[in-house]
C-alpha positions as a Markdown table, in Angstrom:
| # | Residue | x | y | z |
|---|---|---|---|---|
| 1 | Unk | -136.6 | 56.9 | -6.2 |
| 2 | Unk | -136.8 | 53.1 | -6.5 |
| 3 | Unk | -139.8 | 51.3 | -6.8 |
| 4 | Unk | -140.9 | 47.8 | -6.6 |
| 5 | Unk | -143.5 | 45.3 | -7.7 |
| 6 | Unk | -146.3 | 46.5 | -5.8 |
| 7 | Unk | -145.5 | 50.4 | -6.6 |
| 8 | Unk | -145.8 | 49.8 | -10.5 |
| 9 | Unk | -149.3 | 47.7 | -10.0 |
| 10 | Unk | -150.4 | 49.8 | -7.8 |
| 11 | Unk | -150.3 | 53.2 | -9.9 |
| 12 | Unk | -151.7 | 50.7 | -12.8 |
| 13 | Unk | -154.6 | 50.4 | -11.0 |
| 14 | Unk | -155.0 | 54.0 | -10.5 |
| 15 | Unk | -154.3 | 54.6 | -14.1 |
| 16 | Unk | -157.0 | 51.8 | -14.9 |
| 17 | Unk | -159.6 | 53.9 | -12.6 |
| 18 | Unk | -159.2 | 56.6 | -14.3 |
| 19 | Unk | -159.4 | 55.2 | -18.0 |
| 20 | Unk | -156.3 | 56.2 | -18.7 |
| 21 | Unk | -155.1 | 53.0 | -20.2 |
| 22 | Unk | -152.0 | 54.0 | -22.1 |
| 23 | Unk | -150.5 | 54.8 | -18.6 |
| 24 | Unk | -152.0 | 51.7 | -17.2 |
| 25 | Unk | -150.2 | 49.1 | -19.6 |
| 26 | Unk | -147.1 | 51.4 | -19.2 |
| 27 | Unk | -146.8 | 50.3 | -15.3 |
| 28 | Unk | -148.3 | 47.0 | -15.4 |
| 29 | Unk | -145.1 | 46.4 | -18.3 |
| 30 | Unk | -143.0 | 47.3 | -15.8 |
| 31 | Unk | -144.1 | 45.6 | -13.4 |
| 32 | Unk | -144.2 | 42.4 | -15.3 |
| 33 | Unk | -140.7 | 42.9 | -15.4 |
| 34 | Unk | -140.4 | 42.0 | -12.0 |
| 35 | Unk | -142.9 | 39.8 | -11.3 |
| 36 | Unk | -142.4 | 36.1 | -10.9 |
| 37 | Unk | -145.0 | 32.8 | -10.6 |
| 38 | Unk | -148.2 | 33.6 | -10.2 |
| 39 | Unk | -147.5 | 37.3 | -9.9 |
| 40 | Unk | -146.7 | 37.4 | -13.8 |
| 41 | Unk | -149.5 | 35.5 | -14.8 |
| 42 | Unk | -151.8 | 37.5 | -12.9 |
| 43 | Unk | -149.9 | 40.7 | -14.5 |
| 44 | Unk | -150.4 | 39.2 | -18.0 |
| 45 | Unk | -154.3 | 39.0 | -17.7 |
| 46 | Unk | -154.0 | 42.7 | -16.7 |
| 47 | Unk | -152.0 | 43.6 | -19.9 |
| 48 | Unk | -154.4 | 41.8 | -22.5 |
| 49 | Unk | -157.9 | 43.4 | -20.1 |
| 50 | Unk | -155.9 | 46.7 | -20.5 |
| 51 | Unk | -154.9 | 46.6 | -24.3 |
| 52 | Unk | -158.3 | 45.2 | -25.5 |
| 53 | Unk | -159.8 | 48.6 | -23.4 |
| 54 | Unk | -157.5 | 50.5 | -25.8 |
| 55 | Unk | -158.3 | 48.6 | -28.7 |
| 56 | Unk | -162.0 | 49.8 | -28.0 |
| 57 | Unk | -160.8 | 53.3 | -27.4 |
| 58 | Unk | -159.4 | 53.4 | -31.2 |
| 59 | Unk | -162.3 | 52.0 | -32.1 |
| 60 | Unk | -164.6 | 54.1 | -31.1 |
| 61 | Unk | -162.3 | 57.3 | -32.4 |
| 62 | Unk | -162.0 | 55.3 | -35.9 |
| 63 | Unk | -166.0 | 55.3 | -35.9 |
| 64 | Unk | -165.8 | 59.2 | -35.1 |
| 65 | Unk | -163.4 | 59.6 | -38.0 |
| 66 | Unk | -165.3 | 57.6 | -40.7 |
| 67 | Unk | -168.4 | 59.7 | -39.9 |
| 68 | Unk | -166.5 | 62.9 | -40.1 |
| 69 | Unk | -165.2 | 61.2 | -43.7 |
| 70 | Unk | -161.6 | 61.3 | -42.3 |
| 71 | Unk | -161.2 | 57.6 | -43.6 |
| 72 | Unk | -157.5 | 57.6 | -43.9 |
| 73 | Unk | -157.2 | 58.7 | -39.8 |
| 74 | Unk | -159.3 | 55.6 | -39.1 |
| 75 | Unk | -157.3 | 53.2 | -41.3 |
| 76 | Unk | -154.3 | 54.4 | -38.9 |
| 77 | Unk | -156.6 | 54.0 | -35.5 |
| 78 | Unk | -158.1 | 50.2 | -36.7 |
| 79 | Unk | -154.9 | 49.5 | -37.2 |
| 80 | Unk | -153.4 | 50.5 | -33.7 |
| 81 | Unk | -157.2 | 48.7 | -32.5 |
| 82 | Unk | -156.1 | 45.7 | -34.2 |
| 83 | Unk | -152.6 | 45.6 | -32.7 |
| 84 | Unk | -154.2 | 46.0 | -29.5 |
| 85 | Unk | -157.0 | 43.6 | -29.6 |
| 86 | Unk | -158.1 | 40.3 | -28.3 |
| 87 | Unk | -158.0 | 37.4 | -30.7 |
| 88 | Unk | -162.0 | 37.1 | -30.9 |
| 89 | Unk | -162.1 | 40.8 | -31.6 |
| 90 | Unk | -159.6 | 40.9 | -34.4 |
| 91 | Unk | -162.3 | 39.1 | -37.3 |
| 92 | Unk | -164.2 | 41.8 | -36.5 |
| 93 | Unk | -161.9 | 44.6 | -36.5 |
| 94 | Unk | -160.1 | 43.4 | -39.7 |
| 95 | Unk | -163.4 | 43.6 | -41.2 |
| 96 | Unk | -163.9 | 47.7 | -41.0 |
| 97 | Unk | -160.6 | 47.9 | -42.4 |
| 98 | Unk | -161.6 | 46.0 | -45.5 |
| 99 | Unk | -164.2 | 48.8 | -45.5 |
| 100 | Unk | -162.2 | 51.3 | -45.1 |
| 101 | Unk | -159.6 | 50.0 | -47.5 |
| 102 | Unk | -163.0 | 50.5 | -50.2 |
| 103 | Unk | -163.6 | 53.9 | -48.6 |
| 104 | Unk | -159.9 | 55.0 | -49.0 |
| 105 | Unk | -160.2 | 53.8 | -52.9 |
| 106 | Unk | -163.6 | 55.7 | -53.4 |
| 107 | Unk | -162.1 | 59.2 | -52.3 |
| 108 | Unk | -159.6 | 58.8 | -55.2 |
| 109 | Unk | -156.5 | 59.0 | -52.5 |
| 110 | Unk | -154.0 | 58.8 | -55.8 |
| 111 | Unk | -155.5 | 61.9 | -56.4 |
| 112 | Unk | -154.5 | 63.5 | -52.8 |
| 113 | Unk | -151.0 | 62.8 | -53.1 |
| 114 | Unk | -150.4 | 64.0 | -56.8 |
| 115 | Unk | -149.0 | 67.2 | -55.7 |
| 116 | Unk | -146.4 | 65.1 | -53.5 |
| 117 | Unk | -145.5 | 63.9 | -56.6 |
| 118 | Unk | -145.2 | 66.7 | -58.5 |
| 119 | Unk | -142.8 | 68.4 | -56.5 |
| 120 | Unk | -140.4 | 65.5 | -55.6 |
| 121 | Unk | -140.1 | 65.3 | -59.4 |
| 122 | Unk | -139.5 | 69.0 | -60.3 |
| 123 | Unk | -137.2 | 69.0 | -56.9 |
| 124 | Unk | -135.1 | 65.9 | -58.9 |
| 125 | Unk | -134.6 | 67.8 | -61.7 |
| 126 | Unk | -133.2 | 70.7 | -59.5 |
| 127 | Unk | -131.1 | 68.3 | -57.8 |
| 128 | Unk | -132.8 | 68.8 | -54.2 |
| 129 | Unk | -132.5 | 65.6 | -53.0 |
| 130 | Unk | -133.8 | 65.9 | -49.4 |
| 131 | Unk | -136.5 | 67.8 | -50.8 |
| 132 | Unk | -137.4 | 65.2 | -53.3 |
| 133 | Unk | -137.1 | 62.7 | -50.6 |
| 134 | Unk | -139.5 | 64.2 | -48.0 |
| 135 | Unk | -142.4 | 64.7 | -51.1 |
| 136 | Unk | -141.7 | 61.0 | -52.3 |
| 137 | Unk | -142.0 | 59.3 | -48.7 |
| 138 | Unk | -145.5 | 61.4 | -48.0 |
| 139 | Unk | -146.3 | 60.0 | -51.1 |
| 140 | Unk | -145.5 | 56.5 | -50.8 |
| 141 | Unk | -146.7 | 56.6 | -46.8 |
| 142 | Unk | -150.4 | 57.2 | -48.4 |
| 143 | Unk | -150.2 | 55.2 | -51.0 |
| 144 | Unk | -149.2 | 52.4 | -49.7 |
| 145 | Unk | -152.3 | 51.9 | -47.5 |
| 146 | Unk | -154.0 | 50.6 | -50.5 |
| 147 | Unk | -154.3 | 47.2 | -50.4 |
| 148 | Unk | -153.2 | 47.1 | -54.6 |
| 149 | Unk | -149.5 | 47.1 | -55.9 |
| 150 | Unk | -150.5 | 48.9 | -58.8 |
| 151 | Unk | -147.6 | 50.3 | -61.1 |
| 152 | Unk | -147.8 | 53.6 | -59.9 |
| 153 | Unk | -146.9 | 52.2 | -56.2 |
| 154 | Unk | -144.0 | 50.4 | -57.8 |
| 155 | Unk | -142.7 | 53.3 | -59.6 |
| 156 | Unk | -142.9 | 55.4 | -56.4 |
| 157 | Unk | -141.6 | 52.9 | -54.7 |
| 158 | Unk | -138.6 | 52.4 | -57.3 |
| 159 | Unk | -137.7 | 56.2 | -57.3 |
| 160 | Unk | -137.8 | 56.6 | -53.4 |
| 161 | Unk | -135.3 | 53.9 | -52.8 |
| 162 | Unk | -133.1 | 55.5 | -55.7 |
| 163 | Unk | -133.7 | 58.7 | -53.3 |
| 164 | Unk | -133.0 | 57.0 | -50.4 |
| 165 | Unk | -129.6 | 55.7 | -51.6 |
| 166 | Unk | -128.2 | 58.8 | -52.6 |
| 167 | Unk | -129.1 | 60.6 | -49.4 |
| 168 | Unk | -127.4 | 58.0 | -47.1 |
| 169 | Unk | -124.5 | 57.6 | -49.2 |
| 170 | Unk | -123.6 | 61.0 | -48.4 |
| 171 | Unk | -124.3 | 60.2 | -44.7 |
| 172 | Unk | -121.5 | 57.4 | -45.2 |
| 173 | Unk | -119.0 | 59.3 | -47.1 |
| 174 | Unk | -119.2 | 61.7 | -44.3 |
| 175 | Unk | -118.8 | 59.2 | -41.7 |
| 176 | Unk | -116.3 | 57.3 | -43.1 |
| 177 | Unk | -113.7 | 60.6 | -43.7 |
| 178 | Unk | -114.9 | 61.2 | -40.2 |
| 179 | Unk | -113.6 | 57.9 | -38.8 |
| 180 | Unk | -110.4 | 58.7 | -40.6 |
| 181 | Unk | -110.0 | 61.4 | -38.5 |
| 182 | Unk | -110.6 | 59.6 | -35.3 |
| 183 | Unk | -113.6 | 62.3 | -35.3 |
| 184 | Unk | -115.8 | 58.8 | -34.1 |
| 185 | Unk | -118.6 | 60.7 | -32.3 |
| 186 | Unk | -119.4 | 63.1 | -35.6 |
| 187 | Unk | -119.5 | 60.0 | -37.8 |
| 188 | Unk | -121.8 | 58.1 | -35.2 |
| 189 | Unk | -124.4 | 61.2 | -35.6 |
| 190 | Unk | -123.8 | 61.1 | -39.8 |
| 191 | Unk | -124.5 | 57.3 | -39.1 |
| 192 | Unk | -127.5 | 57.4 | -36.9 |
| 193 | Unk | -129.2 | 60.1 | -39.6 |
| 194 | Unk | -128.4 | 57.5 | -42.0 |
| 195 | Unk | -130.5 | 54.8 | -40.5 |
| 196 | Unk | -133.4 | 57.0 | -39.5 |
| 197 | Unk | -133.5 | 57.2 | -43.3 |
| 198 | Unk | -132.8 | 54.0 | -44.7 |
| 199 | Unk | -136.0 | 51.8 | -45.6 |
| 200 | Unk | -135.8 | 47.8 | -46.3 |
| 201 | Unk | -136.1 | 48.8 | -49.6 |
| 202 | Unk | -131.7 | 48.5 | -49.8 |
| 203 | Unk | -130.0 | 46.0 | -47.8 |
| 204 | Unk | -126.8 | 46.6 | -48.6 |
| 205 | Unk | -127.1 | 50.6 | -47.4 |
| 206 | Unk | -128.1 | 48.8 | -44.4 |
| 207 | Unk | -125.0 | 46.3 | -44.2 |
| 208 | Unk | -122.6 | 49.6 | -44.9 |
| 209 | Unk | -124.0 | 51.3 | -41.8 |
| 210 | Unk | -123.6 | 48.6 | -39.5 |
| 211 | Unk | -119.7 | 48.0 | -41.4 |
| 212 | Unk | -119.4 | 51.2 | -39.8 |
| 213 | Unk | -121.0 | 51.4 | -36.9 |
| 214 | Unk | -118.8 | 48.1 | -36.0 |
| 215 | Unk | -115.9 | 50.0 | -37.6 |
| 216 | Unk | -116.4 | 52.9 | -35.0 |
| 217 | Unk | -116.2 | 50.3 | -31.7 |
| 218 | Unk | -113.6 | 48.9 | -32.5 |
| 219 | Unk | -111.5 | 52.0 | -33.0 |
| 220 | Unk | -113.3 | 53.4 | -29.7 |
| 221 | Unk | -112.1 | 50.2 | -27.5 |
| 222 | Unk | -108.3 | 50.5 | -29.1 |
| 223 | Unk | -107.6 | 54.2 | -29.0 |
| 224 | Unk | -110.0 | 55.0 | -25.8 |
| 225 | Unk | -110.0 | 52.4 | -23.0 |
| 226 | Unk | -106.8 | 51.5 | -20.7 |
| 227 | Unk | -105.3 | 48.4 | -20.7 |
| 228 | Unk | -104.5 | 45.6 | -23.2 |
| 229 | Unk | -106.7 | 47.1 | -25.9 |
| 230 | Unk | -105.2 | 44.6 | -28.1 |
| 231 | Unk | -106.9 | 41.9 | -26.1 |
| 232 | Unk | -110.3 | 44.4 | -25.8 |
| 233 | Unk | -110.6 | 44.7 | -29.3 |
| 234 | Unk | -110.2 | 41.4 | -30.3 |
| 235 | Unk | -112.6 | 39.8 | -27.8 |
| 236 | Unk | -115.4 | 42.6 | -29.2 |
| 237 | Unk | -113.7 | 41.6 | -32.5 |
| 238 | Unk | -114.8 | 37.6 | -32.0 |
| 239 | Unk | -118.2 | 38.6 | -30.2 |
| 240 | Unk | -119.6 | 40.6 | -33.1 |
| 241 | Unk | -118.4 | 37.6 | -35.7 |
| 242 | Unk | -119.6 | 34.8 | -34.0 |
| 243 | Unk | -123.2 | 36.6 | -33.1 |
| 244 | Unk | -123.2 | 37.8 | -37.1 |
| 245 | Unk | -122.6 | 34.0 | -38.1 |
| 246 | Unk | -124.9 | 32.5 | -35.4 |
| 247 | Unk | -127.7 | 34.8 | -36.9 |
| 248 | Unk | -127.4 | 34.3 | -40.4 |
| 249 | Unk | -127.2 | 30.5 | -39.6 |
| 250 | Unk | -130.5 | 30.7 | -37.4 |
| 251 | Unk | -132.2 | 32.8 | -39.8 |
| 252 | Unk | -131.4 | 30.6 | -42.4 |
| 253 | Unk | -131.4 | 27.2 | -40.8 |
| 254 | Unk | -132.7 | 27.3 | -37.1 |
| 255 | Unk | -136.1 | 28.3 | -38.3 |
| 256 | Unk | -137.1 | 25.7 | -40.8 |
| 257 | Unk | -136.3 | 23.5 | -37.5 |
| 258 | Unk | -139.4 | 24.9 | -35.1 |
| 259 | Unk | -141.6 | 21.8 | -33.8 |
| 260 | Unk | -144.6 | 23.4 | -33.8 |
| 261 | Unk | -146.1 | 20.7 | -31.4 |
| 262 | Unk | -143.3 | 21.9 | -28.8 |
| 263 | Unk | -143.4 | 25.2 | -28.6 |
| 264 | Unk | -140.2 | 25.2 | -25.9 |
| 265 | Unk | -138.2 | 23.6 | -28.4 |
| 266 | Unk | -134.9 | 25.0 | -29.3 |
| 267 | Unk | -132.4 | 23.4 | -32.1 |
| 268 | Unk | -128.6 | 24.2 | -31.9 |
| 269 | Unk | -128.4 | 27.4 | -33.9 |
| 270 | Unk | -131.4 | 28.9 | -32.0 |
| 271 | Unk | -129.4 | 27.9 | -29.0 |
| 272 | Unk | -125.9 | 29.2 | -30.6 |
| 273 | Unk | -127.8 | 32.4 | -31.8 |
| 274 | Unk | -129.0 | 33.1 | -28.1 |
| 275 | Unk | -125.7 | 32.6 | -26.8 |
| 276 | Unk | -123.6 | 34.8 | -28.9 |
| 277 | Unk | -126.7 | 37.7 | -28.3 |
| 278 | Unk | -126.4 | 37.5 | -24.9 |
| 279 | Unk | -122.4 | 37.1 | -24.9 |
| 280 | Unk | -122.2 | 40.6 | -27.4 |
| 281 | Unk | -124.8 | 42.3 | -24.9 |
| 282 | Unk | -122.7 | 41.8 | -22.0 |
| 283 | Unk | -119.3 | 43.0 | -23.3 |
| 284 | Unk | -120.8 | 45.6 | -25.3 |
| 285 | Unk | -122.4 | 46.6 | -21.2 |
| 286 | Unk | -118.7 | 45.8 | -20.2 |
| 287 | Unk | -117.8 | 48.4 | -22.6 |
| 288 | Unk | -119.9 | 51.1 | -21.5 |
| 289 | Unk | -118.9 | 50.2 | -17.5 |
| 290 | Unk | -115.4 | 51.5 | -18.4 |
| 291 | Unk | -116.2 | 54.1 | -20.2 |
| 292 | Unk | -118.1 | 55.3 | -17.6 |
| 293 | Unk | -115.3 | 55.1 | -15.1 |
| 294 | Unk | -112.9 | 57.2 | -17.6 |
| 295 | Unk | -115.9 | 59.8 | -17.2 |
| 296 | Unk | -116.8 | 59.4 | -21.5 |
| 297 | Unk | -120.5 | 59.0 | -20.8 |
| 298 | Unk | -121.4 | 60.1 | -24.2 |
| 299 | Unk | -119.6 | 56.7 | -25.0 |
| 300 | Unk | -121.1 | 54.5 | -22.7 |
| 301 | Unk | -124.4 | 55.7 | -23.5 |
| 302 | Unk | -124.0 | 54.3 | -27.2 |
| 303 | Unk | -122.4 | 50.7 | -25.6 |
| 304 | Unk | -125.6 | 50.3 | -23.4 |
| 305 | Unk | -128.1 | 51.4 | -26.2 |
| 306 | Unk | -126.4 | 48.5 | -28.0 |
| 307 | Unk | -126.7 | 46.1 | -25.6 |
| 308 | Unk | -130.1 | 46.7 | -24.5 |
| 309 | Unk | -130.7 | 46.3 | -28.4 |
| 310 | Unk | -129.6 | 42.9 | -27.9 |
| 311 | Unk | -131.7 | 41.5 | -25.1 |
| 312 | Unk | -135.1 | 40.6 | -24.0 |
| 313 | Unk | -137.4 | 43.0 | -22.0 |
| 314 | Unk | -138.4 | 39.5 | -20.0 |
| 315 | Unk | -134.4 | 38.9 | -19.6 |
| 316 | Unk | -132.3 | 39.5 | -16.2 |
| 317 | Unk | -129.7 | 41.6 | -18.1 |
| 318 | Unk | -132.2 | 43.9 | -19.7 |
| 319 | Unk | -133.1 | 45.5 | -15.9 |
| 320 | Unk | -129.8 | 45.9 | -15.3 |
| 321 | Unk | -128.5 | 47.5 | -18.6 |
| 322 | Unk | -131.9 | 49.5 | -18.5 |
| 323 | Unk | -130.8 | 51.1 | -15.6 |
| 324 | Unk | -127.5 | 51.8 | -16.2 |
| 325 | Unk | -128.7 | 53.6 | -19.0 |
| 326 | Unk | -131.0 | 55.5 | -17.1 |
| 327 | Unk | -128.9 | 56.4 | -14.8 |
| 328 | Unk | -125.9 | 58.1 | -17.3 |
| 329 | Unk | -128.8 | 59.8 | -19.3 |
| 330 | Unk | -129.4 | 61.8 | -16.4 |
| 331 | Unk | -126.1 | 62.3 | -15.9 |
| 332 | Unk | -125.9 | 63.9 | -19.2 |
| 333 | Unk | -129.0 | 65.9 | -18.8 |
């Protein structure tokens, strides 16, 4: 079933009547996506009435919590509230979480997570990595609400990234003997289990996945599509270096460049770095087409996650790969 414009705003409304504002955002999203002139403006005053009716919501359960003394539940709702919430709201809002921050510190919460602690280093000493892992990141996850980087944050900190490492580096030896063996959908799963794991604490764990993952296309456009895959591989080939360069370049460069009395204003590698993002979206979508006509729709489903990756929700492109997607997921199903 297909549904337009006036079908998403519509069952926003209803979702509105009924308070159910989670649902109501939801449709009025999508139907932003297809609104145009005044339509979208109109949609965006819906979104911000509907997320500032959510901010309130998480208010009000944050005020429940810190009366039931469950002050690390309403550090996690304020925080969703302030997300949510209008701009003249947020002073406010950011001003129970100082409170709470004071709260947090009062119930000793060092003291809750000691026995995280305790095991992840006794499961170290046995070698139990994952183990290890899962007490250190509880650990760290509480901890790190605390406004203060106080050493035994760091040390935590320290010693879950060590963790971390070791983990995915096994993920990555796996994958890599798995490319090897032209085994590319096994190492994709080793590689995705990597990532859900990997923190911003190692950059270069994070460089080694997408090696890989790039590692993994290539192969799949040579060995698996008809036609010149030479010529395949090497346009994928140029796409991925030229949006790699045009990235580092605006990250680097094209920020430092922003007039921020013209907020439209774009230099040459914001414009470059647009370009290539777009360019890598659509062959990686190009990709996927044909690997849905040669019936690999396990394939193509990884090609359009990419792609959609890559664009804007406010962007033509991102409807169309949206559905495409959609549409082999439930083929798969």
């Amino acid at each position: 079933m297909f549904y337009n414009y006036e079908d998403f705003v519509k069952k926003a409304e209803d979702f509105f009547n009924e308070e159910d504002f989670g649902n109501a955002k939801l449709e009025y999203e999508k139907a932003l996506r297809l609104a145009d002139g005044q339509n979208k403006k109109d949609i965006k005053v819906k979104i911000s009435e509907v997320c500032q009716k959510l901010s309130e919501k998480h208010v009000d359960i944050a005020e429940n919590l810190i009366s039931a003394n469950s002050y690390e539940e309403a550090f996690d709702e304020l925080v969703l509230a302030l997300k949510l919430s209008s701009e003249e709201n947020k002073k406010s809002i950011g001003k129970k979480l100082e409170e709470i921050k004071t709260l947090i510190k009062k119930e000793n919460i060092v003291e809750k997570y000691e026995a995280n602690l305790e095991r992840g280093e006794e499961f170290i000493e046995k070698e139990n990595i994952r183990e290890a892992y899962v007490e250190f990141r509880e650990a760290y996850n509480g901890l790190k609400k605390l406004n203060e980087k106080d050493e035994l944050r760091k040390d935590i900190e320290s010693k879950l990234k060590e963790i971390e490492h070791k983990l995915v580096t096994g993920y990555l030896k796996r994958a890599e003997d798995m490319i090897e063996k032209k085994e590319y959908e096994e190492a994709w799963k080793e590689l995705e289990q990597a990532q859900a794991i990997v923190d911003d604490f190692d950059q270069e764990d994070v460089k080694e996945i997408e090696k890989l993952y790039s590692s993994i296309k290539k192969n799949l456009v040579s060995e698996e599509l008809t036609g010149d895959r030479h010529l395949k591989e090497e346009i994928l080939d140029r796409a991925l270096s030229e949006f790699e360069e045009s990235m580092e370049n605006f990250f680097k460069y094209g920020l430092a460049e922003k007039n921020p009395y013209i907020p439209t204003y774009t230099n040459e590698y914001e414009r470059k770095y647009h370009i290539t993002r777009k360019n890598l979206a659509v062959i990686y979508e190009q990709i996927g087409d044909e690997f849905v006509q040669n019936g690999k729709n396990n394939i193509a489903l990884k090609f359009y996650s990419d792609s959609l990756a890559l664009l804007n929700e406010d962007e033509r492109e991102y409807i169309e790969v949206a559905g495409k997607l959609d549409v082999v997921r439930k083929i798969k199903k």
